[in-house]
C-alpha positions as YAML, in Angstrom:
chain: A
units: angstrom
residues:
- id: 1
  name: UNK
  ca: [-44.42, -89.84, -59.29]
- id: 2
  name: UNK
  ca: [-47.89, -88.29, -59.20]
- id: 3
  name: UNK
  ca: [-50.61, -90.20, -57.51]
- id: 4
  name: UNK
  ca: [-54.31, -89.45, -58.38]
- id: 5
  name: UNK
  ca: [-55.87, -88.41, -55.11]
- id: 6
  name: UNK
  ca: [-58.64, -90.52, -53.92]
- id: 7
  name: UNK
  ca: [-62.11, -89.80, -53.74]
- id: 8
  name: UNK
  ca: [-61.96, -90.14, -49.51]
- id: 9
  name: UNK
  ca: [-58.78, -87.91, -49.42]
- id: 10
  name: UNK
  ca: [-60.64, -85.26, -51.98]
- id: 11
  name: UNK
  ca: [-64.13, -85.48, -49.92]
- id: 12
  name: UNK
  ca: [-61.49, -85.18, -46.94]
- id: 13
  name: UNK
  ca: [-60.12, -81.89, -48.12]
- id: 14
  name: UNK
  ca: [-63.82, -80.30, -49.44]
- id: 15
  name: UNK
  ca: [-64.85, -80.93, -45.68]
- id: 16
  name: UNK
  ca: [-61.53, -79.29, -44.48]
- id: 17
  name: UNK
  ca: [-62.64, -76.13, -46.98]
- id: 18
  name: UNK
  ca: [-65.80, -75.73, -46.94]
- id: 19
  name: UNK
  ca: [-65.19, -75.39, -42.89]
- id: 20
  name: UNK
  ca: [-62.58, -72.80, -43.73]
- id: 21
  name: UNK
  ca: [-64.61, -70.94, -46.06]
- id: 22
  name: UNK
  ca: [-67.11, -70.53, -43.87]
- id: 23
  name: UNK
  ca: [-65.70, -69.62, -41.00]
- id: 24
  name: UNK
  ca: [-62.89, -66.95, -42.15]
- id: 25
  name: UNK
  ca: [-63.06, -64.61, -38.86]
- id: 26
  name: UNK
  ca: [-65.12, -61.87, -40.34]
- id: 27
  name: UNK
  ca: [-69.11, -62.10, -41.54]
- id: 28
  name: UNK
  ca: [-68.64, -60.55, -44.49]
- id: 29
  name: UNK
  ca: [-65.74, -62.68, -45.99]
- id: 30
  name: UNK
  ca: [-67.67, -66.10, -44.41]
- id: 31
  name: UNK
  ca: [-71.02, -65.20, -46.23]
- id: 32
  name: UNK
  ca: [-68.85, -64.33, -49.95]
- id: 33
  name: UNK
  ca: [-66.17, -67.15, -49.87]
- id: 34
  name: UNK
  ca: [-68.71, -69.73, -47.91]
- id: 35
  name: UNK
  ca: [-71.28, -69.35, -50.26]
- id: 36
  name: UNK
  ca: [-69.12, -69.43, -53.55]
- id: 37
  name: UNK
  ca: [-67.76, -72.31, -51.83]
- id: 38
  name: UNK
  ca: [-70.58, -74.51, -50.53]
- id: 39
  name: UNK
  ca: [-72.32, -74.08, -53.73]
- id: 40
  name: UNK
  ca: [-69.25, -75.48, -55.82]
- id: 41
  name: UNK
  ca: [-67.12, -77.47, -53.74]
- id: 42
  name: UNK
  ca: [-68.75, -80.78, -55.06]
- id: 43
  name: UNK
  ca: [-67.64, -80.29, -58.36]
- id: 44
  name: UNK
  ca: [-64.37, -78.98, -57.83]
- id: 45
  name: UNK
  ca: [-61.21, -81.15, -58.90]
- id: 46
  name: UNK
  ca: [-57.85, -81.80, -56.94]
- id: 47
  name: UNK
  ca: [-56.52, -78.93, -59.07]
- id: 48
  name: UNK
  ca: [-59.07, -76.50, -58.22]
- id: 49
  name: UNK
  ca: [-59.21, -77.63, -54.84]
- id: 50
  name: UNK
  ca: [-55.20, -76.75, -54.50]
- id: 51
  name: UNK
  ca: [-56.63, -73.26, -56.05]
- id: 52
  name: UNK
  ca: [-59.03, -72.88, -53.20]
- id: 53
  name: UNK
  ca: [-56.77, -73.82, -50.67]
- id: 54
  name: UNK
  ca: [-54.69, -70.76, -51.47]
- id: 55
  name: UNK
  ca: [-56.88, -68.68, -51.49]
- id: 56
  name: UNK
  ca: [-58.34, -69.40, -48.12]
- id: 57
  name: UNK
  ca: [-54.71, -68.27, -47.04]
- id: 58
  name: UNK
  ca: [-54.98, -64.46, -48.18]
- id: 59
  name: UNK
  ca: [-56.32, -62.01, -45.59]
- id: 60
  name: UNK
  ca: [-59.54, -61.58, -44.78]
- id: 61
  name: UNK
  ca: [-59.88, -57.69, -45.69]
- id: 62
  name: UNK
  ca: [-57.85, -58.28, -49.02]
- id: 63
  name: UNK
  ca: [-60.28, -60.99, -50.06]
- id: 64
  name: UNK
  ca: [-63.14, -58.99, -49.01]
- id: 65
  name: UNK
  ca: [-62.21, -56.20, -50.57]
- id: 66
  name: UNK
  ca: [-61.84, -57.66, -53.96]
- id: 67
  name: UNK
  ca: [-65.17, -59.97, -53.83]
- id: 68
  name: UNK
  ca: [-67.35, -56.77, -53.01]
- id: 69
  name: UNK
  ca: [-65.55, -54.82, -55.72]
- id: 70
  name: UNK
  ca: [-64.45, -52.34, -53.16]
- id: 71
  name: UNK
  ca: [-61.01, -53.00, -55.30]
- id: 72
  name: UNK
  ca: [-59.70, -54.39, -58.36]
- id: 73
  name: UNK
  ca: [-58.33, -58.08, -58.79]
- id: 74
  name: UNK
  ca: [-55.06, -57.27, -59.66]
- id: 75
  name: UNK
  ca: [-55.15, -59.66, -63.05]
- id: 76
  name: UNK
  ca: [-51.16, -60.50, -62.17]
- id: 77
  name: UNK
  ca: [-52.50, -62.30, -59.12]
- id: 78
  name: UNK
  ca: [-51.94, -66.26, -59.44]
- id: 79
  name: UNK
  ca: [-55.40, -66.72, -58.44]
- id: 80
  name: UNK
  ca: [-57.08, -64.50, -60.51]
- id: 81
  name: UNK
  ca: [-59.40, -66.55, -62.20]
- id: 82
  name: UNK
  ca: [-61.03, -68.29, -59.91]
- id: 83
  name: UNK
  ca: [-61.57, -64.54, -57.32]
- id: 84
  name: UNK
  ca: [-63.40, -63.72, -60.73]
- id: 85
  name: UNK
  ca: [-65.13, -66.41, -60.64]
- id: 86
  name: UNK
  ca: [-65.91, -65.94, -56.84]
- id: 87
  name: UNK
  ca: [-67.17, -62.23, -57.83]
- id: 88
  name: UNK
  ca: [-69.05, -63.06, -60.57]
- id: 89
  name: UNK
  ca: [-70.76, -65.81, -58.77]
- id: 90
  name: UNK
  ca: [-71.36, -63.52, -56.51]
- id: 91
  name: UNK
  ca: [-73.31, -61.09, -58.35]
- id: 92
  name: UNK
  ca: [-70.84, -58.22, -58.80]
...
């Protein structure tokens, strides 16, 4: 059975993320995925939220790479549309 998260376990895990996304290990990555990040994470749902999670697992010069445009999102990737979304937002 699938239980509907609750809004202290989803304000729980935005906390959790927005700390990751912000503090990656590199400058560059924290300033593309913390910003994205702190300016969305309200809004996000449990869904997107799993998305984000994900992401935040990839390596820090892959994820860099692709937000600058330094190299393509590969479109096969299963997290392709929201890194879009993450470079558009960020003005590439």
């Amino acid at each position: 059975m699938n239980e509907t998260p609750t809004p202290a376990l989803l304000d729980s895990r935005r906390r959790r993320l927005l700390f990751r996304a912000n503090h990656r290990g590199t400058k560059e990555t924290d300033l593309l995925v913390g910003g994205y990040v702190s300016a969305r994470i309200a809004s996000l749902n449990a869904a997107e939220l799993d998305e984000l999670d994900a992401i935040m697992e990839l390596p820090d010069p892959e994820l860099a790479d692709w937000l600058t445009g330094r190299l393509p999102i590969p479109n096969a990737h299963p997290h392709a549309a929201m890194l879009h979304h993450m470079l558009t937002a960020a003005g590439q």
